[in-house]
C-alpha distance (Angstrom), angle and dihedral (degrees) to the residues before:
residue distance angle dihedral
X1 . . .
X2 3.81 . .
X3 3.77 116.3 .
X4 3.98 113.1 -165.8
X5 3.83 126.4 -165.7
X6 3.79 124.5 -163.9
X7 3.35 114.0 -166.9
X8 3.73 108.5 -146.4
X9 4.18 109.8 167.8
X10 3.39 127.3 50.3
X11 3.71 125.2 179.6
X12 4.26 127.5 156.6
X13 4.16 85.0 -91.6
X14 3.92 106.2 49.1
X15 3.41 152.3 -27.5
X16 3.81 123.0 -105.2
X17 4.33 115.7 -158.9
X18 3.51 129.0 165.2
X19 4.18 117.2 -129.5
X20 3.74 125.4 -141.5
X21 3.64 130.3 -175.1
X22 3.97 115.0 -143.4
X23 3.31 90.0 -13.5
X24 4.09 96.7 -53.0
X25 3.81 115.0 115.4
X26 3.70 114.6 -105.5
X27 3.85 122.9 172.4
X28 3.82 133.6 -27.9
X29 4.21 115.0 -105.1
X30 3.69 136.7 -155.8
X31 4.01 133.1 -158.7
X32 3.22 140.1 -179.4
X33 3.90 114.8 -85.2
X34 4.14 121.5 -64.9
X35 3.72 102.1 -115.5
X36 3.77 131.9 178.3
X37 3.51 90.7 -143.0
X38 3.71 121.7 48.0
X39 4.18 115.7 -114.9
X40 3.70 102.4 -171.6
X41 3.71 110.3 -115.4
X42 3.45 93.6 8.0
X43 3.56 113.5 73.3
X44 3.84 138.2 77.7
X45 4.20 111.2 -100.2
X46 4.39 103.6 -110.3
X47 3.35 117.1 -82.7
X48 4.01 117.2 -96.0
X49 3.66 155.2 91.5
X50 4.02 111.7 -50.0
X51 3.92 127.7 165.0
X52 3.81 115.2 -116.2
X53 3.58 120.5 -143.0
X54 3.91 125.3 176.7
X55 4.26 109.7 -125.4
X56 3.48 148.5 160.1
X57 3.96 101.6 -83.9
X58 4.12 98.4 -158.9
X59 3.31 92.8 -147.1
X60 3.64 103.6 59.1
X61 3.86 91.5 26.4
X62 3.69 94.3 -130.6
X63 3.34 144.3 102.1
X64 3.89 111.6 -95.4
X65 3.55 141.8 170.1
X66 4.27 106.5 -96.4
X67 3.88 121.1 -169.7
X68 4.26 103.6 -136.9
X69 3.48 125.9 -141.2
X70 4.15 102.8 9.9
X71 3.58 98.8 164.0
X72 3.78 115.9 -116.0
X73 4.02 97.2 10.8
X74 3.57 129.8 77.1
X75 4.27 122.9 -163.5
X76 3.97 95.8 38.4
X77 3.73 100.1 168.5
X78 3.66 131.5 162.4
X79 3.73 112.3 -127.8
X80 3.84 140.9 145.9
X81 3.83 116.3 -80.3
X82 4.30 138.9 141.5
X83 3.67 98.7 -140.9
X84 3.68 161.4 0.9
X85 4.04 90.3 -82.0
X86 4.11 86.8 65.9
X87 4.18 97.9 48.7
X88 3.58 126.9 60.4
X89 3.86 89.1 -175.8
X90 3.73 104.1 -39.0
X91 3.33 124.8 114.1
X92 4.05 128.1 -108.6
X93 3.26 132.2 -161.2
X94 3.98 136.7 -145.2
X95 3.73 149.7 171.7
X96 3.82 102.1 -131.0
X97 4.02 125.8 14.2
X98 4.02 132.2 -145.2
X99 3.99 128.4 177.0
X100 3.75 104.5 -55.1
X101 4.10 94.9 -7.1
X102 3.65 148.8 75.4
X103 3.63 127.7 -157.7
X104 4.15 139.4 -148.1
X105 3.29 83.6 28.4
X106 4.07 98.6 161.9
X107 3.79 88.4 52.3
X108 3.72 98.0 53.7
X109 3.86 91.9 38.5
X110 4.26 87.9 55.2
X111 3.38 89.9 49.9
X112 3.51 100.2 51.8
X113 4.04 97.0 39.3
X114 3.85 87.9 58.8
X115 3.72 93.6 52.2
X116 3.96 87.3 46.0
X117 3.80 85.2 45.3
X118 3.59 97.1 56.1
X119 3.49 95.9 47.3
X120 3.78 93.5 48.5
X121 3.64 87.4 52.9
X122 3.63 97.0 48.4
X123 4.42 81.0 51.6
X124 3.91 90.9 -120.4
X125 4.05 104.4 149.3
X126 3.81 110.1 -117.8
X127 3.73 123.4 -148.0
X128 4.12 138.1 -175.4
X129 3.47 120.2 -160.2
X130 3.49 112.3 -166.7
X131 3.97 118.8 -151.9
X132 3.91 128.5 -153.6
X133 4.27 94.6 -137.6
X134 3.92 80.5 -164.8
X135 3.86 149.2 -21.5
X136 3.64 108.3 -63.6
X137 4.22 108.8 -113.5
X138 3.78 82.5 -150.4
X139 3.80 105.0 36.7
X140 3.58 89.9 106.0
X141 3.74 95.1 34.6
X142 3.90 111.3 108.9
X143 3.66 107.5 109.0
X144 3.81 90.8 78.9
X145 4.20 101.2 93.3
X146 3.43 118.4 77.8
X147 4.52 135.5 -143.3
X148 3.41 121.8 -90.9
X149 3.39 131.2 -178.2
X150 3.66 147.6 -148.4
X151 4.06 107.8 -58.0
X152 4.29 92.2 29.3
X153 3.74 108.9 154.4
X154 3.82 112.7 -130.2
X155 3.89 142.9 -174.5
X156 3.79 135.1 -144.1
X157 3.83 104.2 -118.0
X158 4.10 82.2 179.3
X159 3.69 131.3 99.8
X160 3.90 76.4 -142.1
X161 3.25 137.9 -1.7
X162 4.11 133.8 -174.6
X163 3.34 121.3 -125.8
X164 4.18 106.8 -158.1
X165 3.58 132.6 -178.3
X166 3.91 93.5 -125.2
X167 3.79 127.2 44.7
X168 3.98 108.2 -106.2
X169 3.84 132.6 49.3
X170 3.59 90.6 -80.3
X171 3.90 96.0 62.0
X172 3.83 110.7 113.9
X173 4.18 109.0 -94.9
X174 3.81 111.6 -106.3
X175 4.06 95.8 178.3
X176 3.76 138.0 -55.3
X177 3.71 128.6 -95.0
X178 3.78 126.2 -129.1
X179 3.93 120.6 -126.7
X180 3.82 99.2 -96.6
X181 3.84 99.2 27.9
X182 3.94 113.1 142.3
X183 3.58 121.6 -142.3
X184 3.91 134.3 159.3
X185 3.90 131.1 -133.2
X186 3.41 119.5 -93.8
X187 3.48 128.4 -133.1
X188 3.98 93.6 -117.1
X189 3.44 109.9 109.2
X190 4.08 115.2 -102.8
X191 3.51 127.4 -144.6
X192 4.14 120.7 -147.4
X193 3.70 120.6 -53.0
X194 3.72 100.1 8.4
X195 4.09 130.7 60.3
X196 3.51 127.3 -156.2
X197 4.25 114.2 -117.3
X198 3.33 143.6 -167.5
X199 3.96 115.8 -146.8
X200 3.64 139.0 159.2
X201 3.72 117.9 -124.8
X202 4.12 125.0 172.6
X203 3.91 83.8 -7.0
X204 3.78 99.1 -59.1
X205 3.47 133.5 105.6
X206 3.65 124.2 -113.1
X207 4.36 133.6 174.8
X208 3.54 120.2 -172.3
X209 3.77 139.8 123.3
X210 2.90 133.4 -72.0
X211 4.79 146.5 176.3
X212 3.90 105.2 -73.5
X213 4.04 73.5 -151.5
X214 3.40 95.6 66.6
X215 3.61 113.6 52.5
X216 4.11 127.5 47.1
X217 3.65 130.3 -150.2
X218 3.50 120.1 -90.1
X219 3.72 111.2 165.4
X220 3.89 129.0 -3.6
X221 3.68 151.8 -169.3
X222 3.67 124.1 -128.9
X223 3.77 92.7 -17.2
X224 4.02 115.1 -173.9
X225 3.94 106.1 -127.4
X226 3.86 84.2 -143.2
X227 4.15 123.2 90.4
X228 3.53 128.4 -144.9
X229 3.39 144.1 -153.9
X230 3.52 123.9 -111.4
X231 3.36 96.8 -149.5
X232 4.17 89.0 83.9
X233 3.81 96.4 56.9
X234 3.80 126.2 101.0
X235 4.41 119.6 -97.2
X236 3.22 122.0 -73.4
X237 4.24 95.1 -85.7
X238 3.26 103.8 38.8
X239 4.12 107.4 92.5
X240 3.67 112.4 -113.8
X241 4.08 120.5 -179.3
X242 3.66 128.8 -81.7
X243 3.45 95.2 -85.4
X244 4.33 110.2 99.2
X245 3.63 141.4 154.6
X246 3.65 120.6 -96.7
X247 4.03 124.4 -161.4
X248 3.64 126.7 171.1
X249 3.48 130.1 -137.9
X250 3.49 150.8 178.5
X251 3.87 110.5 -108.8
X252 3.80 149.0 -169.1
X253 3.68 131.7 -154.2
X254 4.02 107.2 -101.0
X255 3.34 124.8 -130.6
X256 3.73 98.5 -130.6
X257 3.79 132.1 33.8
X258 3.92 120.1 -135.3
X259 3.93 130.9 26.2
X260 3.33 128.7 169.8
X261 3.63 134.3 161.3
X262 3.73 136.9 -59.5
């Protein structure tokens, strides 16, 4: 069985393909963003030709469909997902596809895992090749975000967003935050792609983490002019300091709540 993806919109968020199956069209996909430079977590695998075996991911404690040997990543599963903020370089798969998002995600990932299954089962090798439909506009494009420090003022660009005691979607939910909601950076070192706040919500004060991608910069304190590139910081759980990149984005509820990978 040869699977094919064609990766056909790119913007700084993600990458949206569409995934046939022998040549038949099977589900639309979405990936992190291409980059030039790796950002751990936070950037599509290369693409390539990699074998596809169905295993037990320990971390979702199911069998799931795991791309072998992607060079420089380990964990690349397929599973079902809406957008960026539920891949950290795996690939999901959808039924229909927006800016940024895919949707029925479950349904199109059940489908495909029993047609994987079967094959697997029947010990046909399964492959994905995964096609770059064009040059990235923003593959090089990660010196745009600036520093902020400890005391930053920023704004929920979300219709919601989850507040969790741990960075990642596996940390435990604390509340969600309301488009608009203003909270201020903590000084509780961050590690990349999410920040730790303060905010006030029902008159109580709450800190947690929470998306770098969903929340902009609104007012700050002691703000370098300069950008960096995310490339240079440390992975995703190892603490870095309060400094992080912010990047707003258009969003959509998801229809699940925590992924993590394989």
């Amino acid at each position: 069985m040869t699977l094919k993806l064609n990766r056909t919109t790119y913007t700084r968020v993600s990458t949206i393909g569409e995934l046939s199956i022998d040549g038949t069209f099977e589900c639309y996909t979405l990936e992190d963003a291409v980059r030039v430079k790796i950002v751990d977590k936070l950037t599509a695998i290369p693409a390539g030709t990699y074998g596809v075996a169905i295993t037990m991911s320990p971390r979702f404690k199911q069998l799931m469909p795991l791309l072998q040997n992607v060079p420089g990543y380990e964990g690349i599963r397929i599973h079902w997902g809406n957008n960026s903020t539920h891949t950290e370089g795996c690939l999901l798969v959808g039924q229909s596809k927006a800016k940024d998002f895919i949707g029925s995600s479950r349904l199109a990932y059940a489908a495909l895992y029993k047609k994987l299954k079967d094959e697997q089962d029947k010990k046909i090798p399964i492959t994905i090749e995964i096609v770059d439909g064009a040059v990235s506009p923003f593959a090089e494009d990660i010196k745009e975000e600036p520093v902020m420090l400890s005391g930053s003022s920023l704004e929920v660009t979300a219709d919601t967003l989850r507040l969790r005691e741990q960075p990642g979607t596996s940390g435990k939910i604390i509340t969600q935050l309301s488009r608009g909601q203003i909270a201020k950076v903590s000084g509780t070192p961050s590690v990349v792609g999410w920040i730790h706040i303060s905010t006030e919500v029902a008159g109580k004060t709450l800190t947690g983490f929470v998306s770098t991608k969903y929340v902009k910069l609104v007012a700050s304190t002691n703000v370098s002019p300069e950008f960096v590139a995310t490339a240079s910081r440390p992975n995703l759980h190892e603490p870095s300091f309060p400094e992080l990149v912010v990047r707003q984005v258009h969003s959509h509820v998801a229809d699940m709540h925590s992924f993590r990978l394989g």
